[in-house]
Every structure is written in structure tokens, then in C-alpha cells.
N, C-alpha and C positions, 0 to 999 in steps of 0.2 A: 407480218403483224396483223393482230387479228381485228376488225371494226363492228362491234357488235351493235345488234340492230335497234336496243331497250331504247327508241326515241319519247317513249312518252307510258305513263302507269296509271292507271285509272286509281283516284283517291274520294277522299270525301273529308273536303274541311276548307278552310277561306281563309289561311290568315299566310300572306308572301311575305319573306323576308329577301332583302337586297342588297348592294351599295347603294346608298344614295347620287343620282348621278339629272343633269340641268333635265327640268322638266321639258317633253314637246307637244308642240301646240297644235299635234297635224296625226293626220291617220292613212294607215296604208290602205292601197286603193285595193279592190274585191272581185275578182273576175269568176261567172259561174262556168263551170267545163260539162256540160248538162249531155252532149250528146250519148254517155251510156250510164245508164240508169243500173244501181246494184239496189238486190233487197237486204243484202248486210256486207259491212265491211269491219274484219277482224280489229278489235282498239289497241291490240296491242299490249296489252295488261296482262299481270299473272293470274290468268281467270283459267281457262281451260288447259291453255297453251303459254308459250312467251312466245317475245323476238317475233312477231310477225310481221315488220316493217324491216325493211332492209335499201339504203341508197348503193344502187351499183353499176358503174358505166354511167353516171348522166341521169339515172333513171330510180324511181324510188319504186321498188317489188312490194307488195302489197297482199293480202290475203283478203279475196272478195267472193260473193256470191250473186252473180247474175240473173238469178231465176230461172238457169239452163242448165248449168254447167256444177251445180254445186261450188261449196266453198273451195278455190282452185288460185294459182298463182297467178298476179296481174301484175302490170307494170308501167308505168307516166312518164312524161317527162314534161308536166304540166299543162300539157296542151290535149284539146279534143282528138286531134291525128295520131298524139304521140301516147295515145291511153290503149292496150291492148293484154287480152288474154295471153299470158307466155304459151301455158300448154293446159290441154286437159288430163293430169292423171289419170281419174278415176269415170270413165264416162259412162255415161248412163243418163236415168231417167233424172231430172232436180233432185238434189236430196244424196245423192251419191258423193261424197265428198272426199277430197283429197289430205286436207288440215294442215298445205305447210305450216311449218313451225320452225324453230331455234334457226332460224335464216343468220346466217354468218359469212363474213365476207374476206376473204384469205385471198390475199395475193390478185390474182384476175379471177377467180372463181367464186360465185355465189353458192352455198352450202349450204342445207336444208334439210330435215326429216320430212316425210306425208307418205302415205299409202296410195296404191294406185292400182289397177284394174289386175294386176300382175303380182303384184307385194302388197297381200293384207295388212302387213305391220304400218302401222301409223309414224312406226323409227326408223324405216327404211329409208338410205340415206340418197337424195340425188344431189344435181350437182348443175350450174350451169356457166360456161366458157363465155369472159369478155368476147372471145373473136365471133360467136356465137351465140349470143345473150338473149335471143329466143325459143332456144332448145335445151329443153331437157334430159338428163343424163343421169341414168341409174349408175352405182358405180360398184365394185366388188370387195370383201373381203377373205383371204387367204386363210380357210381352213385350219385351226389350229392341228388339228390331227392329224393332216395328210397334204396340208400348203394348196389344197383343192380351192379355185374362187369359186363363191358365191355370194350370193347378192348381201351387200354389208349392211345388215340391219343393229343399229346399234345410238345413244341419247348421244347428239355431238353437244361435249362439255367445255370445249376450250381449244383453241390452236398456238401453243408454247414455240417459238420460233419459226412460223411459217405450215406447222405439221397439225394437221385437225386431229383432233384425239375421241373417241368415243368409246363408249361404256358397253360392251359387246357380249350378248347372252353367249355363255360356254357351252358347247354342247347345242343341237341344234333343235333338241326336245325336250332338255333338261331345264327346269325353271333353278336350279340351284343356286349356280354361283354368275359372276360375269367379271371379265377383263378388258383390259385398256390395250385398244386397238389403233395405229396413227396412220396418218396417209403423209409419206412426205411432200416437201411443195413440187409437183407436175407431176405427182405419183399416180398411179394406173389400181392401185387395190391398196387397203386399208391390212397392214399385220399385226399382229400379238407383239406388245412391249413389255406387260409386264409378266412376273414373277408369280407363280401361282394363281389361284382361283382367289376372286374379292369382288365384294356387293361392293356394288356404289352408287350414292344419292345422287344421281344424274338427271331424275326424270324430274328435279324441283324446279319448277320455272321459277321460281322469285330468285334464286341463286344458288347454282348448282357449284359453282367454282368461283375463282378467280384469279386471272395472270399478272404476275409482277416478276423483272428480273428474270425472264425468261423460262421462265417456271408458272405452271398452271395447277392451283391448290384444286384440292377436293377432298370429297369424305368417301374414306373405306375401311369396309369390315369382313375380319378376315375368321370368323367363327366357324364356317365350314372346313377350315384346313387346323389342321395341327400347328400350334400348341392355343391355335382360340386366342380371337383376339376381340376386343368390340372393334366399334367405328370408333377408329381417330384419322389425325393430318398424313393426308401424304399428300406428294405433287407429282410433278412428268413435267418433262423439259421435249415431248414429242418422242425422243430414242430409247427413255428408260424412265421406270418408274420407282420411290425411293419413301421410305416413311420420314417423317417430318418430327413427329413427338409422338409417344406414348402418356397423354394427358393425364387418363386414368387408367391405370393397368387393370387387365383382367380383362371377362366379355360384356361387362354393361358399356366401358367406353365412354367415351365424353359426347359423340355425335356433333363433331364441329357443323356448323352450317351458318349460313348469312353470310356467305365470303365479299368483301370490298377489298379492292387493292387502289391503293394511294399509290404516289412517285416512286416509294422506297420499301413500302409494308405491305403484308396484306390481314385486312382484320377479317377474324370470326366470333361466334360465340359457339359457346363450350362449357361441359358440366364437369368441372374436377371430380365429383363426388362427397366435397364437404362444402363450397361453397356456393351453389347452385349456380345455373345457368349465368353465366357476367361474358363482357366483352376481352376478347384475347388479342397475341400479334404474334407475326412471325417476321422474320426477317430474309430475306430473300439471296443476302450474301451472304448469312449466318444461321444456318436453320438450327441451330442449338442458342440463340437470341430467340426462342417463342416461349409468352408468359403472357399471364393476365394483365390488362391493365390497368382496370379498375374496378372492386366491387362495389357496387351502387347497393345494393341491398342487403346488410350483414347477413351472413349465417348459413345454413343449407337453400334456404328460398333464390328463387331467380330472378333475375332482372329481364323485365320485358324488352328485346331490342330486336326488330324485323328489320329482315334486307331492306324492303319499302322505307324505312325509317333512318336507314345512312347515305350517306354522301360523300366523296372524295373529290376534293379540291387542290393540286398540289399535292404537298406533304399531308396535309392534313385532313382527319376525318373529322367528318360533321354526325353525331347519331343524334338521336332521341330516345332516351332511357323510360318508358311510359309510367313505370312506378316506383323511380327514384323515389325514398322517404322523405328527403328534404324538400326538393325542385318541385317533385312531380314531374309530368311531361315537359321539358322545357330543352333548347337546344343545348346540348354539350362541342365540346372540341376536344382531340386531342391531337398527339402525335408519336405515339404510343409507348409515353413515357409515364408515371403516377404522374412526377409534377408536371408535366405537360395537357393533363387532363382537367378541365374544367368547362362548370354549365358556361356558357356564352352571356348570357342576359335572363334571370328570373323575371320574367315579364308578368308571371302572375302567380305572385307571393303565396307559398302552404302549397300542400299538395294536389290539389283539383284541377288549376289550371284547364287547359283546354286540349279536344281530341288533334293531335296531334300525328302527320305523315310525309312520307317525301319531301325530302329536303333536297334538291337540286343546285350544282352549280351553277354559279351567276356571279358574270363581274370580277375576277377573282378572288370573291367573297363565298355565300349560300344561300340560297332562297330557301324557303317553307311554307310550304300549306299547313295551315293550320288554324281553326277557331269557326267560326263560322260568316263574319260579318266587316270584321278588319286588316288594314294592313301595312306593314312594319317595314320598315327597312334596315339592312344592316350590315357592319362590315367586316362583321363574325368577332366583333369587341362589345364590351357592356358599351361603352362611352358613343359607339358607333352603332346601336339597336337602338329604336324610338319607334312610337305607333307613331303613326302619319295620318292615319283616319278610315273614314268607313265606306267600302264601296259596294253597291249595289246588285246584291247576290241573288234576290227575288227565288229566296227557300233554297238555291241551286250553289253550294259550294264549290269555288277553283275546283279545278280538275285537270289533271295531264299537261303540266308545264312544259314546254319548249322552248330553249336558248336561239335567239338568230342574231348575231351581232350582240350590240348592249340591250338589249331590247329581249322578255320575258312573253311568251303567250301561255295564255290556258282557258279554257274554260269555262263560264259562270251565270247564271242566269242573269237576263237584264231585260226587264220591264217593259214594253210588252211584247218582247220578240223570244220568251224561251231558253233557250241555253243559246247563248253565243258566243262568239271568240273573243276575249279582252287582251287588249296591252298593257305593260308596264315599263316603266323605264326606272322604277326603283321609287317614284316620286308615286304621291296623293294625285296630282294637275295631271301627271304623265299615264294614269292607270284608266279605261273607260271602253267601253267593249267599239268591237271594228267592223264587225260583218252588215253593213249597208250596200245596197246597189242590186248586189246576188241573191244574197242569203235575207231576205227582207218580207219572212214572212209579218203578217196584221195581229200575233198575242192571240187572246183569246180567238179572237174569229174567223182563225184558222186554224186551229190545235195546238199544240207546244212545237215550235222547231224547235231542233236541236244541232249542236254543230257536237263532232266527234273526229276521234282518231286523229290527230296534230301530228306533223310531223314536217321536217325541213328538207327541203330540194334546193342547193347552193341559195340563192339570194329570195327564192321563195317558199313561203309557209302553205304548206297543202295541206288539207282540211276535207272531212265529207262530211255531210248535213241529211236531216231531212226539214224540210217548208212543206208542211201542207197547206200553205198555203199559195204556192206554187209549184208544187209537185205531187205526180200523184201519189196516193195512201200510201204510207211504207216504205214510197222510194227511196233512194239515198242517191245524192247526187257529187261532184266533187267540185270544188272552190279552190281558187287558188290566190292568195295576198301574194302582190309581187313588193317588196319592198324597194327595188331598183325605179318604180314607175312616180310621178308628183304625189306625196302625200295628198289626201281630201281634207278639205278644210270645210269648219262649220262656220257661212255667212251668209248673209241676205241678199241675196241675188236680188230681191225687188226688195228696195226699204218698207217698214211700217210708215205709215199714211195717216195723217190724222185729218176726222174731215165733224161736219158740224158747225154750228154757228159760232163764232169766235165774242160773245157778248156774255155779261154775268148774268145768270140766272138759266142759262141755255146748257146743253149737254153735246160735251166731245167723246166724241170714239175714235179709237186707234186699230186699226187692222196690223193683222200679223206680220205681215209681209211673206215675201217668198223665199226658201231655206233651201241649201244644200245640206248633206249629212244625214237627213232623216230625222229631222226634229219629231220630238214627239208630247213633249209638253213646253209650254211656254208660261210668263210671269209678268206681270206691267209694273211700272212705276210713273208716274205724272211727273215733268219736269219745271218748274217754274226759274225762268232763267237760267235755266243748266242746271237749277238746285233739285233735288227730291223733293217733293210735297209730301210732307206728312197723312200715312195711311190711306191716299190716291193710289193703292194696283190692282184696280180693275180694267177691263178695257175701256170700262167707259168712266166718265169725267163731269163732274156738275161744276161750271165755272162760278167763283165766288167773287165778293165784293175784292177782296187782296188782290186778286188778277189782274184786276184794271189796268190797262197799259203796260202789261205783262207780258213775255211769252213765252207760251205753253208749247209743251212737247211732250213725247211719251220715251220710253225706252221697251225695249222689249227683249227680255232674254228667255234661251231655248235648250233645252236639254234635250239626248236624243240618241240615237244609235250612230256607229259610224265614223268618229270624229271626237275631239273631246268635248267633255262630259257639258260645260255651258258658252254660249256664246250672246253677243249682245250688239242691237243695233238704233239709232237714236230716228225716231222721227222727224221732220221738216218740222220748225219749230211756228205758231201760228199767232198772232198777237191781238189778245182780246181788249175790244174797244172802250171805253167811256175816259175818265181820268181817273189815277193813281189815287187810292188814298192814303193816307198816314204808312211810314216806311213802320210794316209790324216788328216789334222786335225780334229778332233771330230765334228760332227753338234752338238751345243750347244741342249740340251731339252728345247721344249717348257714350260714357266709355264703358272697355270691358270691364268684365270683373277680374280680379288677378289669381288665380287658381295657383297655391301654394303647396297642396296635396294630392294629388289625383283620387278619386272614387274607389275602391274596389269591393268586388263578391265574393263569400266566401261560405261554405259549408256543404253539405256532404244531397247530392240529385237523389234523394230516396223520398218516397213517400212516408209522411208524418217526421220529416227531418224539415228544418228551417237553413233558408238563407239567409243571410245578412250581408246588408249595405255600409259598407265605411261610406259616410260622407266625405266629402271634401272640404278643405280648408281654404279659405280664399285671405285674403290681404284684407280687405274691407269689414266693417262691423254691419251687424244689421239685417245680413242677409237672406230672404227667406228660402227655405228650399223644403220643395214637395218633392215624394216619391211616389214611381208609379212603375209596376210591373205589367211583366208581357210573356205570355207563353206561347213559342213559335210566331213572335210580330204583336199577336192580338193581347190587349189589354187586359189584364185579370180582371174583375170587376173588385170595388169597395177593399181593395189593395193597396193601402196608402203609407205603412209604416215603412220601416226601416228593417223590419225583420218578416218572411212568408212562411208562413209552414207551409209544406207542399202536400198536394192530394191525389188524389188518383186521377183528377181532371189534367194533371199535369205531366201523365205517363207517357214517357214518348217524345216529351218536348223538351226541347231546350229553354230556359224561363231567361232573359235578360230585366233592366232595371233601368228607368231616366229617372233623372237627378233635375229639376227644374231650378235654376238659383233667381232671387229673382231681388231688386233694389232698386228704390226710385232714384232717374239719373243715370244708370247703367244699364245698357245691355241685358235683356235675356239669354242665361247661358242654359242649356240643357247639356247633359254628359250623362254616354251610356255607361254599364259595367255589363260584364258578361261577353255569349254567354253562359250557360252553364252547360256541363253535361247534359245527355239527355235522362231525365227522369227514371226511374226504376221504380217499381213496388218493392 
């Protein structure tokens, strides 16, 4: 059974979806692994390569460059001792590189393509032995001509019952055609499976196949051989290879690709030839059960749907159709039935909605990045999606989400420390970045750190950064959250202090006190007998006649890296002297306001094209509300209506919207929308 290595995909966008599940009030602890220093480590993403992370034996395989050795295989097992170089393919001067890649993990055997001092090909396949997990092993393929081995250079696309399969140039000079070549499991050389000469999409990192039912899909096209065929479905079960459907007859072909395989199915997209590009299924006990499942976009046009953009949970797939006409980007479900198919939650009504990608499992639900500033929870039901609110992205969208338990990591900028690692546990309370202790570069005054490449080692999350502000220029160093170790909690190790003269007409101050977590901004409030003092949150305090025989305290809460998002602790309370005068009447509490419609934006990110604000409806009469726009954060100036025409100052930017409600008696509510696309001329 094969364990493929896709632990995490580089995206661009901020909005997670989850189960909702009890918020936690605590953060995993951050150990820095600093003794070897890399100046890049592979993320993992379908950018050059895929599959560059691989957990095998205890140990997570890795794709680094040390500044010696070139980009070459490395391998942890979270510890400084247990961090080392496997081997050097390709040796020489820096700069000479080996580029494991499609690392797959079969049986006791780690499987890999990379090039090496010996094998130019960059698909040359090696191979490394549990009993022997520091050595590398080139391994052979059997000649189709003559059963001659030699060196089995060939994209490894899948392992269908234990047998690794690869896409194997024919001919040892000839660039024409290529065949599916299998290794079975403890096998010694790689042979010819199938049936004549056939191209095949192997070398797509975003998804070259996919195995269900013992069967490992792919796309092949059989134009070079008689009678012509294009690219359609076929599969291999490792001993033989078999067509699947002829989609569209003839040689243009449907060109299946984006394979996901769920419990039971495996989905692609595919171009019949009259209804464009739409999502398909096959069925794995019944390959004469494959059919379209749904067209999202009537007529010869296509439905945008990237591998990046599905996710298989169980039975069911999770996609995102980018240019459904109804939805828009919004998350669907199916199970690859018509009526089994539908969007999950229109979160934002018409077709604009928000850029939208990877949708990950979580919970027995799905997670998604998506939007740029909010985040949702849900339990892959309308009744079970709800925004939950806004977390602190500081320009830097989620990125490369990781499952460890019930608990969600990725990615995201946070204030003033760079991109850092956040948690979620599905909750608003339970989301707030983690990396304190190690990873704790000073924000501006040290450059941007950055954390990268996520990925899980049994009970802990390994992570590589760079801190320049603790490391030198470039460096990239590793971290490790053990989540086995006491959560860190955000409290005040020394209380805030209030000090000053305790008399009316004199002035108190409150010090901060001393913080675990990494606080990094803090907030006062004045306490009078335990109560709030109205518009007293300064540090400091001018004592008044109402005081008199009173006493005064401070609170002081902290926001910060590390821990969650605020914590709060009460000064020693101090008692100002003279006598009491007249008990003032209470300031009544404000209530909220009752928001009966939520806000939304809506109209087309082009320049000389207008947005527009749906107000919101509240329960209450009277109420005032201003609007105020913002393109990338910053305020438009003299931007006050309900509707923006946009200009070319706003090319680039994504424009959101505050809503200010405002009623004497009640609460100030402010509520965002957006937020939009970015811009276009």
C-alpha cells in the first residue's frame, strides 16, 4: 500500500473551514533544532517538483541544500543528533544538484526519482531499504528489446498493490512513445506491463494518477500506434495494464487529469468534446460505471477545477468549481452521483465571491483556504458552515495546512514576527499563531521571518524558518512543536503594580507586569471596586472626587505570539483616601445592537467598474451607519458612500469595507465585507 509524501501545498488565500470542535486555551511548546544550518529547504509544493517530504522508518526524508552539497536527500527524526545527510548523489562543487522528487513510500522501501554523478536523468529511479535507511540504491530496468538491465529511468506514478509503476521512455534514444514499467514488492528490476507504445502525463506534479480498489488511474495517449487514439482513462493494478473509457473517440481525446480517489471512486476532469472541461467518476469495481457528474457551466466551455482545489474525505469529494455561474468559487460536495452533488454553503452570494484553494481534510469534515482575512468553520453542511471571525494575517495568507490530531496548522503572517505557524482547532478562541521561544524573531528590526515547509513526524510538527533576526542572512534553520510536551500558556509571571499616590487630585500608574507567551501589545482599563471606569485605559490614571474611599485597580490585557491570542491580569487593588461622596448613579451598560442581516459586497474588481455595500439590517430603529473603504488595509480617502468606482490606484489590491453602526445606549458595532478580488484594469 502506497503512502504518498503530499504533506503540505503552497497556496495563497485565508479563509479555513472545519468542524467546530471546544476551543483551547494553551499552545504547543517550540523547540529550535539549529545545529545545521540549510540555505533552502524543498516546500513541498507543485512548483518545480512534487512529493518532496516523505515520513519513513521514524524519520521524515526531506529535500535540502546545505551550501555544500547541493539540493540532496536529508533525513530527522527531530532531534539535532538525529538530523543528517542520507547521501550525496550528485557531488561536486554547491550548485550541483540531485532534486529528489515523487519520494513514495512502498512496503519497507523509500522510492524516489533525482539525478546523480552517474544518471543525468533527473527520473532516474533510486531507492532506499528500512534495514538500511542511510543508503542509497540505484535500481534497474529489464530492456524491453532484449530483457538487458539497465539503469530504470522512468516518472514513478503510483504503486497499485504493493508494485511501483513508472512511465518508462521506449527506446533508449528515441523521445516517441513511453510504457508502464512495475517493480513487484522485493523485486530486483523494474519490467514492461503494458501493451504497446503510449505517452503518459506522469511528469504532472499536481496529479499525475490516482489509486482506488487496487487500481492506479492515469492518462494515456496512444496516437503513435495504430488505429490513433488521443489521451483517455486507463489504469494498472502493477501486473497489466487496461483502458478505462474512450471519453471522446478519436485523437484530440478528453485528456483526463486532476485524479482524486475517495473510499470507493476515483474523480478526474475531462473534455467530452461538447461539454467542456466538467468534473468526471469512475468506479473501481465497475469501470464501465464512469460518467460525468456534473456540469457546472452549460455548453462547450469549462469548468475551472485544479487538483489543488479537491479533497477526499471518506466517500466523499470536496472540489471548488472557480467559475461556477451561480456560486462562483464556493465549496461543493459530492459522491459522484447528479443528486449527490451540491455547493456545501454559498458563503458569498453571486458570482465573485472569493479566490479560493485547497481544501484539506479535517475532523471528518474539510478545511479550506480561502479569502484573505477570515475564518469559517464547518461540517461540510449549510447548517454546519458559519464565519467565526477575523484572524490576523498581516498581508501574509494561510498557507500549507497540516492535520496533527484534531488540531489544524499552516501558515500566516502575524504581527510583528513575519509569517509564523498558527493553530486551529476549528474555533475563533482556539486559532492564534504558536511559534514563541525559537522562532522569535523582533518584526521589523530584524527583516521578515518566515516559517515554511510544515510537515508531521508522529506526535510532532516539524517546520523550517528563517529569523534574521536570530540567524544568519538566508539561513534556514529547523523547529520542532512537540505536542506530547505541557502546552504554554499566556500569564503574568509578575502581576501589574499599581503605584502613585492613592489621594484625589493625584495620578496612578500601572506597570505591565511580567508575561509568558511573548506578549506583544497590551491594553488598560481602571477598576473602581472591581467595576470598569469609564474611558480610564491608559496606563496612567488621574484620581477623582467619586474615588474617595474607593478602590482602585488596573487590569491589563496582552496580545501576542505564542499562546492564545489575549490574556488578562488584575492589579493589587489600592484605596484612595478622603470620604465617599454621594453613591453616583450607575452609567447604565451599553447593549448590542441586534444585526438581523449580515453586510455583503458585491460587483465585478475591474477598474471604472463600482462595488457596492449591502448594508445591514439590525432589529433597532435609528441607527447610524458610516461607510469606509480600504484598499490592501489602507483607507481610501473621501470614500464614504455605499457604492466605489474603482481606479487604477486600486490595481493589485484587494478593496474591503467597515460598516460603523452606531446608537446612543448601544454598543459600537463595526462589520467588515470583503475582501474582493484583486483589482484589474
Amino acid at each position: 500500500m502506497i503512502s504518498r509524501a503530499s504533506l503540505s501545498r503552497a497556496v495563497c488565500a485565508a479563509m479555513l473551514l472545519a468542524l467546530v470542535a471546544p476551543a483551547s486555551a494553551e499552545a504547543d511548546q517550540l523547540t529550535v533544532r539549529g545545529a545545521q544550518v540549510f540555505t533552502y529547504v524543498a516546500p513541498d509544493s507543485p512548483t518545480q517538483f512534487g512529493n518532496e517530504l516523505a515520513v519513513f522508518q521514524g524519520f521524515l526524508y526531506f529535500v535540502a541544500d546545505d551550501g555544500v552539497h547541493g539540493r540532496e536527500l536529508w533525513r530527522t527524526d527531530g532531534t539535532d543528533a538525529g538530523t543528517a545527510l542520507v547521501g550525496d548523489l550528485y557531488p561536486g562543487l554547491p550548485g550541483t544538484n540531485a532534486d529528489p522528487h515523487r519520494l513514495t513510500v512502498v512496503g519497507d522501501r523509500l522510492f524516489f526519482n533525482a539525478r546523480s554523478s552517474g544518471a543525468a536523468s533527473s527520473e532516474t529511479v533510486f531507492y532506499i531499504e528500512a534495514s538500511t535507511p542511510t543508503t542509497i540504491r540505484q535500481i534497474n530496468a529489464l530492456r524491453a528489446t532484449d530483457n538487458a538491465p539497465v539503469p530504470a529511468v522512468g516518472s514513478i506514478f503510483g504503486a497499485p498493490n504493493g508494485r511501483v509503476v513508472i512511465s518508462r521512455l521506449l527506446g533508449e534514444s528515441s523521445n516517441c512513445c513511453y510504457a508502464v514499467y512495475a517493480l513487484p514488492p522485493g523485486g530486483t528490476a523494474f519490467a514492461k506491463i503494458s501493451v504497446g507504445a503510449e505517452d503518459i502525463n506522469a511528469n504532472n506534479v499536481f496529479s499525475p494518477s490516482a489509486t482506488a480498489g487496487g487500481w492506479t488511474y492515469y492518462s494515456r495517449s496512444n496516437t503513435n500506434v495504430s488505429p490513433g487514439q488521443g489521451s483517455e482513462l486507463w489504469r494498472t493494478n502493477g501486473a497489466t495494464t487496461e483502458a478505462v473509457a474512450d471519453i471522446r473517440p478519436g485523437t484530440a481525446g478528453s485528456a483526463p487529469s486532476a485524479f482524486v480517489a475517495t473510499g470507493n471512486r476515483v474523480y478526474f476532469t475531462a473534455d467530452d468534446g461538447t461539454r467542456g472541461r466538467e468534473l468526471w467518476v469512475t468506479n473501481p469495481a465497475d469501470k464501465s460505471d464512469t460518467h460525468l457528474v456534473h456540469e457546472h457551466v452549460p455548453g462547450a466551455a469549462s469548468t475551472s477545477i485544479n487538483d489543488p482545489g479537491q479533497v477526499a474525505n471518506g466517500n466523499v469529494l470536496y472540489y471548488v468549481p472557480a467559475n461556477d455561474p451561480v456560486t462562483g468559487p464556493e465549496l461543493w460536495r459530492t459522491d459522484g452521483t447528479e443528486a449527490g452533488t451540491r455547493v456545501v454553503k454559498d458563503l458569498t452570494p453571486g458570482t465573485g465571491g472569493y479566490s479560493v484553494s485547497t481544501p484539506f481534510a479535517f475532523r471528518g469534515g474539510v478545511g479550506l483556504l480561502r479569502g484573505s482575512d477570515v475564518f469559517v468553520s464547518s461540517d461540510g453542511t449549510d447548517a454546519g458552515t458559519a464565519l467565526l471571525g477575523s484572524v490576523d494575517l498581516d498581508g501574509v495568507g494561510p498557507n500549507t495546512p497540516v492535520v496533527l490530531g484534531d488540531r489544524a496548522y499552516f501558515v500566516a503572517g502575524a504581527t510583528p514576527f513575519g509569517q509564523a505557524v498558527w493553530r486551529t482547532d476549528g474555533t475563533e478562541a482556539g486559532t492564534f499563531p504558536l511559534t514563541a521561544g525559537g522562532f522569535d524573531g523582533t518584526g521589523a528590526a530584524s527583516g521578515s521571518p518566515s516559517a515554511q515547509t510544515l510537515a508531521v513526524l508522529g506526535s510532532r510538527l516539524i517546520f523550517f524558518g528563517r529569523d534574521p533576526g536570530t540567524n544568519a542572512s538566508g539561513a534556514v534553520k529547523m523547529y520542532v512543536l512537540d505536542t506530547t510536551l505541557p502546552d504554554e500558556q499566556r500569564v503574568a509571571t509578575v502581576a501589574p503594580a499599581v503605584t502613585g499616590t492613592p489621594a484625589v487630585g493625584s495620578r496612578l500608574d500601572v506597570s505591565r507586569g511580567t508575561w509568558s507567551g511573548r506578549p506583544t501589545t497590551f491594553t488598560y482599563q481602571w477598576l473602581r471596586n472591581g467595576q470598569p471606569i469609564a474611558n480610564a485605559t491608559s496606563p496612567s490614571y488621574g484620581v477623582v472626587a467619586a474615588d474617595a474611599g474607593q478602590r482602585i485597580s488596573a487590569r491589563v490585557t496582552t496580545t501576542g505570539i505564542g499562546a492564545p491570542r489575549t490574556a488578562s491580569a488584575d492589579s493589587g487593588a489600592v484605596t484612595i483616601g478622603g470620604s465617599a461622596g454621594p453613591t453616583p448613579t450607575p452609567t447604565p451598560t451599553p447593549t448590542s445592537l441586534t444585526v438581523t442581516r449580515k453586510p455583503s459586497l458585491k460587483g465585478r474588481a475591474e477598474v471604472g467598474s463600482r462595488l457596492k455595500v449591502t448594508l445591514p439590517r439590525v432589529a433597532q430603529s435609528g441607527v447610524k451607519m458610516t461607510v469606509r473603504w480600504f484598499a490592501n488595509g489602507k483607507a481610501i480617502k473621501k470614500q464614504t458612500k455605499t457604492k466605489l468606482k474603482l481606479t487604477r490606484k486600486q490595481v493589485g489590491k484587494r478593496v474591503t469595507a467597515t460598516i460603523t453602526l452606531e446608537k446612543s445606549g448601544f454598543r459600537t458595532l463595526r462589520l467588515k465585507v470583503g475582501p474582493s478580488r484583486k483589482v484589474t484594469d
